[in-house]
C-alpha positions in Angstrom: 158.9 -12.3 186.9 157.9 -9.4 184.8 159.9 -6.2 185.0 157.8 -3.3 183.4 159.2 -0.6 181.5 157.5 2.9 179.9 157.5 1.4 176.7 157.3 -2.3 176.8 157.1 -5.4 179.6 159.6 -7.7 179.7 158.4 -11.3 181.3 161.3 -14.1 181.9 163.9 -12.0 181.1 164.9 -11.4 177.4 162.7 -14.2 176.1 159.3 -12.0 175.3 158.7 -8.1 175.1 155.2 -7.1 174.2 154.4 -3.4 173.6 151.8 -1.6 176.1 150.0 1.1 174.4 151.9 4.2 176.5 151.6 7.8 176.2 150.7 9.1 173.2 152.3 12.5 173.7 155.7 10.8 174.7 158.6 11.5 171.9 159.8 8.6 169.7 163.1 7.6 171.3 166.3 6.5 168.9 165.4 3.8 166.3 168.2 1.1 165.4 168.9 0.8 161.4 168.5 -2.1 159.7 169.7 -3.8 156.6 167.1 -6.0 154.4 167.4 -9.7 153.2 165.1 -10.9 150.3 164.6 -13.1 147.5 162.5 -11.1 144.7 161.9 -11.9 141.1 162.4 -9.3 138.5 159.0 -8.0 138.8 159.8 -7.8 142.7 157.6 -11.0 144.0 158.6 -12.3 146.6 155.9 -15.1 147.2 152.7 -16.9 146.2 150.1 -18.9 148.8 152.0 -17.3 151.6 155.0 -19.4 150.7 158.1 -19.0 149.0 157.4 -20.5 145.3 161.2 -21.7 145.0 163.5 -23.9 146.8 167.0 -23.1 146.6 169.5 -24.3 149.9 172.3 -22.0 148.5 170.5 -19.4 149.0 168.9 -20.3 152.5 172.6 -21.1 153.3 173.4 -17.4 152.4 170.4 -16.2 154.4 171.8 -17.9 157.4 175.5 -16.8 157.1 174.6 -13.3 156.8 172.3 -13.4 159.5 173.8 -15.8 161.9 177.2 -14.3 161.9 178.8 -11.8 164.3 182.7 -9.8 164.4 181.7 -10.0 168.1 181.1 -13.8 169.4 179.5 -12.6 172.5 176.8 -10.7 170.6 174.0 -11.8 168.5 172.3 -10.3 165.4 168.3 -9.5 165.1 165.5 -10.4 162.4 162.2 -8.6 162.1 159.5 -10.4 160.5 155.8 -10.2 159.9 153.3 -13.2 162.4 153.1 -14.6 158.8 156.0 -14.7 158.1 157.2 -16.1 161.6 153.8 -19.1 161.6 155.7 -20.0 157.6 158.7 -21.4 159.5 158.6 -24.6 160.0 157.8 -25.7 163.8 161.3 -27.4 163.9 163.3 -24.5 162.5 161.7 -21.4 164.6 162.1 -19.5 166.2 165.6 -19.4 163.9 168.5 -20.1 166.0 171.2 -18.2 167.1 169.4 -15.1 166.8 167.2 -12.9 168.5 163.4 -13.4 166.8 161.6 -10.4 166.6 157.4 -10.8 165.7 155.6 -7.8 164.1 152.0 -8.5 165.2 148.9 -6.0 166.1 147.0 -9.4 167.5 146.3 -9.7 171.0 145.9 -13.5 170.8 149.1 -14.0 169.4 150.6 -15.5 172.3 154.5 -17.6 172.2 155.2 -17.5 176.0 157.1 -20.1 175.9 159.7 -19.5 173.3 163.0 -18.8 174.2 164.8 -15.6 172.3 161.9 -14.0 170.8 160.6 -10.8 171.0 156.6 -9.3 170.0 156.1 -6.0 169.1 153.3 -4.0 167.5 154.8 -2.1 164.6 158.7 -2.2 162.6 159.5 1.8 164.9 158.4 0.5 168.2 161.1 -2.3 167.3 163.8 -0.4 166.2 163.4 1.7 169.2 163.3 -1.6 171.6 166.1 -2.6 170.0 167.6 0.6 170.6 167.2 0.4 174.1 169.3 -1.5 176.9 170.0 -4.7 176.7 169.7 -5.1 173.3 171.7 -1.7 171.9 174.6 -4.3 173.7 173.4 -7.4 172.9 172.2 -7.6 169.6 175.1 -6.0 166.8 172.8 -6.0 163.4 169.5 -5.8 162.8 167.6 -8.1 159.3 164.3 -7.4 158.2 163.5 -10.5 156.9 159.7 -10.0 155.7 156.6 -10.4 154.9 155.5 -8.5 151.9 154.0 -5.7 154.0 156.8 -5.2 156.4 159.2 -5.4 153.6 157.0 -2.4 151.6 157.3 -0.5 154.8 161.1 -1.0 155.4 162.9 -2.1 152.0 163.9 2.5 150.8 163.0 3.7 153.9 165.4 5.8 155.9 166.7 3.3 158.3 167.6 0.8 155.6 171.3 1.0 155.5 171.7 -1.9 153.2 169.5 -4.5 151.0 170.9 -8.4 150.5 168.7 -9.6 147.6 168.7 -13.0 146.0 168.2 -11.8 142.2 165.7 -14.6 140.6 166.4 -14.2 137.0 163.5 -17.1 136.1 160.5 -16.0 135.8 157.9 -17.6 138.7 154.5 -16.4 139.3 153.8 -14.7 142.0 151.1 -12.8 144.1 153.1 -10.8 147.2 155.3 -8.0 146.2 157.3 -5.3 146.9 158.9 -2.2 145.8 161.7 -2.1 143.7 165.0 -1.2 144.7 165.4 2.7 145.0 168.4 3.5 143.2 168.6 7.2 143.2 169.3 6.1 147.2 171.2 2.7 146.9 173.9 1.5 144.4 175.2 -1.9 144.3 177.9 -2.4 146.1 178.6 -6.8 145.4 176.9 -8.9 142.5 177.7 -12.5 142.5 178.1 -14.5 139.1 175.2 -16.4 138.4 173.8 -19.6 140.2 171.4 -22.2 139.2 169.9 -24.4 141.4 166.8 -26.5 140.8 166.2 -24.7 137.2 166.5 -21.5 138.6 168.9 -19.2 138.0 169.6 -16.5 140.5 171.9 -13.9 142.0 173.2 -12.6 144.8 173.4 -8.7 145.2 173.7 -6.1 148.0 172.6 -2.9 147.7 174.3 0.1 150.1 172.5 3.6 150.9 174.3 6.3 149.4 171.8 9.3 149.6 169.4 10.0 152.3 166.7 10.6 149.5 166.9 11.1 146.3 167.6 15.1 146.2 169.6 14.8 149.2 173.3 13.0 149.8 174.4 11.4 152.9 175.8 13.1 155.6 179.8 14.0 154.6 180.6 12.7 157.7 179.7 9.3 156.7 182.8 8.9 154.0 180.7 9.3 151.0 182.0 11.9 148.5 180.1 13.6 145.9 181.3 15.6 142.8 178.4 18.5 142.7 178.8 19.4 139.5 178.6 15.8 137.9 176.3 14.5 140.7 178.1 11.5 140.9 179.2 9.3 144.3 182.3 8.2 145.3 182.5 4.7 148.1 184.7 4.9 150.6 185.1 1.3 151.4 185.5 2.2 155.4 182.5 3.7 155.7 180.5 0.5 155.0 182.0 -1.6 157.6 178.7 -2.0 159.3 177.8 -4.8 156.3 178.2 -8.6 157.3 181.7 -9.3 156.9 181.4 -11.7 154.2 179.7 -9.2 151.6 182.2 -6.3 153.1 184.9 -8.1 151.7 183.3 -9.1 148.3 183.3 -5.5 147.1 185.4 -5.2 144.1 188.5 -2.7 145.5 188.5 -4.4 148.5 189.4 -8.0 146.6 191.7 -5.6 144.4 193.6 -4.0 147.7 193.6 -7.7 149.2 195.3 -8.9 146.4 197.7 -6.5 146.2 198.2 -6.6 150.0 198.9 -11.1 149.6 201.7 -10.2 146.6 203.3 -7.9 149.2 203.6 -10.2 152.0 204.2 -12.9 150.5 204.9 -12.6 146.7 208.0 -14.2 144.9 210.8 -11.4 143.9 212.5 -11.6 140.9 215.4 -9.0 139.5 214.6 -7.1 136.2 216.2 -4.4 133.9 215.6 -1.5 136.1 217.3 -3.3 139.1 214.5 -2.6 141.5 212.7 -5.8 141.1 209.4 -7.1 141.2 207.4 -8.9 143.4 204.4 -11.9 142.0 202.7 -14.5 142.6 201.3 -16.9 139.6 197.8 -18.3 139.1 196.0 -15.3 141.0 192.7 -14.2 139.4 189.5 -11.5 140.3 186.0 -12.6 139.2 183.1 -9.8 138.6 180.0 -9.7 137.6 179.5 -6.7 135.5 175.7 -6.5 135.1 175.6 -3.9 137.7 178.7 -2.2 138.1 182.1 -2.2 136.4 185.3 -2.2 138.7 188.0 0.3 138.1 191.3 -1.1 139.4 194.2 1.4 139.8 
């Protein structure tokens, strides 16, 4: 069965889209955002021989959670990728599970018929704007770019990112694919993990949130970001990042604070003292931070 659309044909249901060329004069529709997920070295590479030149399952375990995991269980998240990318999986392991696969290629004898839960398209706008579109504005809740190095070039500052999740590879590896790095007149670190080393490398985990639009422009006021004008300098409102994967929303630094102070509340030991109001506490509580990015300013 193949239902045909303006835009797009769709053949056994939601299991393959492919682009048809279209009008030319027809007006881009909505695009979805996105958020990024990488691994990068200091110098930004991000791979060598078309393969990742590091082996870390932490971190593959951290790809997975972020992008395998919904607030909705009926509802499933998206990754982009590049045909390279996508023919780099392993046979056994693609296309990734639990998600819906979707194939940046330009080449018409690219052909996967016959996999279930993925989708082809010809370039990273006429996918945000598929993805825009019924059924997957219901079905699919976030949208990854997960690479290659060209698709990541094209989407890692540009105005649809909302976030970047990047694996931090402090040790230097050789490399010959990379990418930009990080914009951050537009993004600021919103969670740095402590450091991790796996195999002899030593890495990190950081995410990056959008702050400005561009660099001489702020975000929308509507959004919950504040700005002091006079000292140019950004105030996060934690609410207004709630679109992030739940595990990195609640790694934020005030959030673990407020969290903390919420658990003593509820559920802290009270105790009389001097002033014969009392206190309530709870022993053997502790915060962790990372302060090579940020430093947290508890109140």
């Amino acid at each position: 069965v193949i239902a045909k659309y303006p835009r797009y044909s769709t053949m056994g249901g939601d299991s393959l889209v492919s682009l048809s060329n279209g009008d030319a004069s027809e007006q881009p529709g909505p695009q979805r955002t996105y958020q990024v997920m990488v691994a990068a070295t200091r110098d930004m590479g991000i791979g060598k021989d078309g393969k990742l030149p590091w082996r870390l399952p932490s971190e593959l375990k951290f790809f997975k959670g972020i992008t395998m995991t919904t607030s909705d269980p009926g509802k499933k998240n998206a990754v982009v990728m590049g045909r390279k990318t996508w023919e780099s999986i392993p046979l056994d392991y693609r296309p990734l599970p639990g998600r819906l696969n979707v194939v940046l290629t330009r080449s018409g004898s690219f052909d996967i018929a016959t996999a279930e839960n993925v989708v082809i398209c010809g370039s990273m706008p006429s996918a945000l704007e598929l993805l825009a579109e019924t059924p997957y504005c219901y079905s699919i809740e976030k949208v990854f770019v997960i690479g290659g190095g060209q698709i990541l070039r094209e989407a890692l500052n540009a105005p649809g990112c909302d976030a970047i999740h990047m694996t931090e590879i402090e040790t230097n590896i050789r490399c010959d694919t990379f990418i930009p790095s990080v914009d951050i007149s537009v993004f600021q670190p919103w969670y740095s993990s402590s450091p991790l080393v796996e195999n002899n490398i030593r890495y990190c985990f950081v995410t990056y949130v959008r702050v400005r639009n561009s660099a001489t422009e702020l975000v929308d006021s509507s959004s919950g970001i504040k700005c002091d004008s006079s000292s140019d300098s950004i105030k996060l409102e934690i609410k207004s990042f709630n679109f992030l994967p739940k595990m990195i929303f609640e790694r934020h630094d005030e959030y673990m604070y407020l969290s903390l102070v919420q658990d003593i509340i509820s559920s802290g030991t009270q105790k009389d003292d001097r002033t014969g109001t009392g206190t309530l506490s709870k022993f053997g509580c502790q915060m962790r931070f990372n302060l090579r990015k940020s430093f947290p300013l508890l109140t």
